[in-house]
BAPAZA-182006 format. One line per field, with one value per residue: residue in one letter; y, x, z negated of N, C-alpha, C, O in turn. Coordinates in steps of 0.001 Angstrom, whole numbers, plus 500000, padded with zeros to 6 digits. Layout:
<sites>
kolti: c(A/...)
nyy: c(Y/...)
nxx: c(X/...)
nzz: c(Z/...)
cayy: c(Y/...)
caxx: c(X/...)
cazz: c(Z/...)
cyy: c(Y/...)
cxx: c(X/...)
czz: c(Z/...)
oyy: c(Y/...)
oxx: c(X/...)
ozz: c(Z/...)
</sites>
This chain:
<sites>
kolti: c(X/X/X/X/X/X/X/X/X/X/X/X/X/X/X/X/X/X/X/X/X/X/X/X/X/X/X/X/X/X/X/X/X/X/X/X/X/X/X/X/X/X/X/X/X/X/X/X/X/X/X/X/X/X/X/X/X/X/X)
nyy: c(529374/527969/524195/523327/520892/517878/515028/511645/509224/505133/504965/505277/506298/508097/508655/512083/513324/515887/515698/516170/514807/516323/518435/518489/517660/516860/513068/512738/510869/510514/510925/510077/509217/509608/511353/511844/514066/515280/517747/518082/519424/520594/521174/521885/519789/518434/515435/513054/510778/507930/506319/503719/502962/501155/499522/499829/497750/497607/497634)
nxx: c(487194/488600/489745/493427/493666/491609/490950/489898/489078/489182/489432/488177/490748/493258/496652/498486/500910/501651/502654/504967/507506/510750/509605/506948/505381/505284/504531/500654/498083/495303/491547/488648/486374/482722/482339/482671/484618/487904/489896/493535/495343/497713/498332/496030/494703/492049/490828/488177/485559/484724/481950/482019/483571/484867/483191/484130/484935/483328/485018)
nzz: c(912605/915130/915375/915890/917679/918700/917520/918053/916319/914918/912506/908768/907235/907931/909218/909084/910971/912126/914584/917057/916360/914911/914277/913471/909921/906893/906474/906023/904158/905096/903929/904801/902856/902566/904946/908049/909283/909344/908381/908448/906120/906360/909060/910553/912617/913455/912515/913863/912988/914797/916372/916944/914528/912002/909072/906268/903181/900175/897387)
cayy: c(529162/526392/523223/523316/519812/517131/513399/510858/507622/504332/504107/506677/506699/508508/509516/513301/514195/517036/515304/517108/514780/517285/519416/518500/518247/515545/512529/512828/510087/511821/509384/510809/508984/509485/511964/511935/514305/515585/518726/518344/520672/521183/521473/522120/519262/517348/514354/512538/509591/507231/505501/502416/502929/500049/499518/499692/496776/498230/497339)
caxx: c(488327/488961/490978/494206/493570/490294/491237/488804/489711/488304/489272/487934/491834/494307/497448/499227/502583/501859/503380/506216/508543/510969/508852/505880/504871/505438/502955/499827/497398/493347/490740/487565/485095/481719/482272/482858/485394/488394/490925/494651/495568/499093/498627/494991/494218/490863/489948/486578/484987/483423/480405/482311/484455/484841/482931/484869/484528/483153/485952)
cazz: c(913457/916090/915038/917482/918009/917718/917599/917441/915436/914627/910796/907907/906709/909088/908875/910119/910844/912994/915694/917656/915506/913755/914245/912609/908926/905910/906853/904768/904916/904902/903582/905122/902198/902914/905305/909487/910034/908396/908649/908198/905249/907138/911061/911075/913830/912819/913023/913579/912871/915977/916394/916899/913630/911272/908301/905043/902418/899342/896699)
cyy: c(527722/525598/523438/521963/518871/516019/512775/509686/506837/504387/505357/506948/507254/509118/510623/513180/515683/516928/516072/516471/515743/518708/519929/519007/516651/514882/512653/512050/510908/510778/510853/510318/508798/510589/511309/512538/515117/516524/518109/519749/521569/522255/522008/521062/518311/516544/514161/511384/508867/506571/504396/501986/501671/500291/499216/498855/497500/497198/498191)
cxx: c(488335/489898/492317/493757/492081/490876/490356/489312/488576/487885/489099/489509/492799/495135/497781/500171/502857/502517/504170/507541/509178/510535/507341/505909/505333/504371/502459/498697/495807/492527/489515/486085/484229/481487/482860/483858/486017/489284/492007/495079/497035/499183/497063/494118/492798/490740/488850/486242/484438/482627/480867/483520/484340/484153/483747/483923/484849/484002/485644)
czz: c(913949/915494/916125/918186/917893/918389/917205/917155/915069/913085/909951/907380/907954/908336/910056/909979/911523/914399/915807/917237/914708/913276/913805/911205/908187/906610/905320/905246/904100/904626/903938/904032/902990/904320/906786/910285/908789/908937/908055/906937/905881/908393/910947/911957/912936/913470/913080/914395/913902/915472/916408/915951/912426/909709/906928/904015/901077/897956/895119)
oyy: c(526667/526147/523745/522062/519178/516008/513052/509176/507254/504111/506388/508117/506525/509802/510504/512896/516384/517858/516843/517055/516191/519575/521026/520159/515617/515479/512680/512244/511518/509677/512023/510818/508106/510607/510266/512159/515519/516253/517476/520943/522774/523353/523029/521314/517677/516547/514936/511035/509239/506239/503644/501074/501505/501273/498014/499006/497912/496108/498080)
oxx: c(488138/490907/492003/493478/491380/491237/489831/490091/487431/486827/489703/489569/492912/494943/497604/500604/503868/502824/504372/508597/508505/510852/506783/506236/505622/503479/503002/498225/495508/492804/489501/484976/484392/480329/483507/484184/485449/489599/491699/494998/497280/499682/497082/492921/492898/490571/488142/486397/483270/482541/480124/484301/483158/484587/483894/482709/485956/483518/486445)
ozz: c(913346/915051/917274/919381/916928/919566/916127/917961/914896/912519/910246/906998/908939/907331/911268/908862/911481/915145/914869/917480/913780/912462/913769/910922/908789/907212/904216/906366/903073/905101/903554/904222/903995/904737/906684/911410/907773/910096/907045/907223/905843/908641/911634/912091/911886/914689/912437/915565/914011/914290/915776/916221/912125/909107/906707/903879/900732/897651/894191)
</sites>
């Protein structure tokens, strides 16, 4: 099944709300790890990772 949505972002952490305001969803912030692209467990909408996304400082 299709995402409803695909957003592309700079940073592996994003947050959802489902937009729509009250009509969305709790925010939930998605840590994509090692990975490129991430589903919403709520709304469904995925994100994914760019090519010109920032390197995270290994902590």
């Amino acid at each position: 099944m299709e995402p409803p949505e695909i957003i592309d972002v700079d940073e592996p952490v994003v947050r959802c709300d489902g937009g729509g305001g009250a009509l969305g969803h709790p925010a939930v912030y998605l840590n994509m790890g090692e990975r490129t692209e991430i589903d919403c467990p709520y709304c469904g909408r995925r994100y994914i990772l760019t090519s010109r996304a920032k390197v995270a400082a290994g902590h």
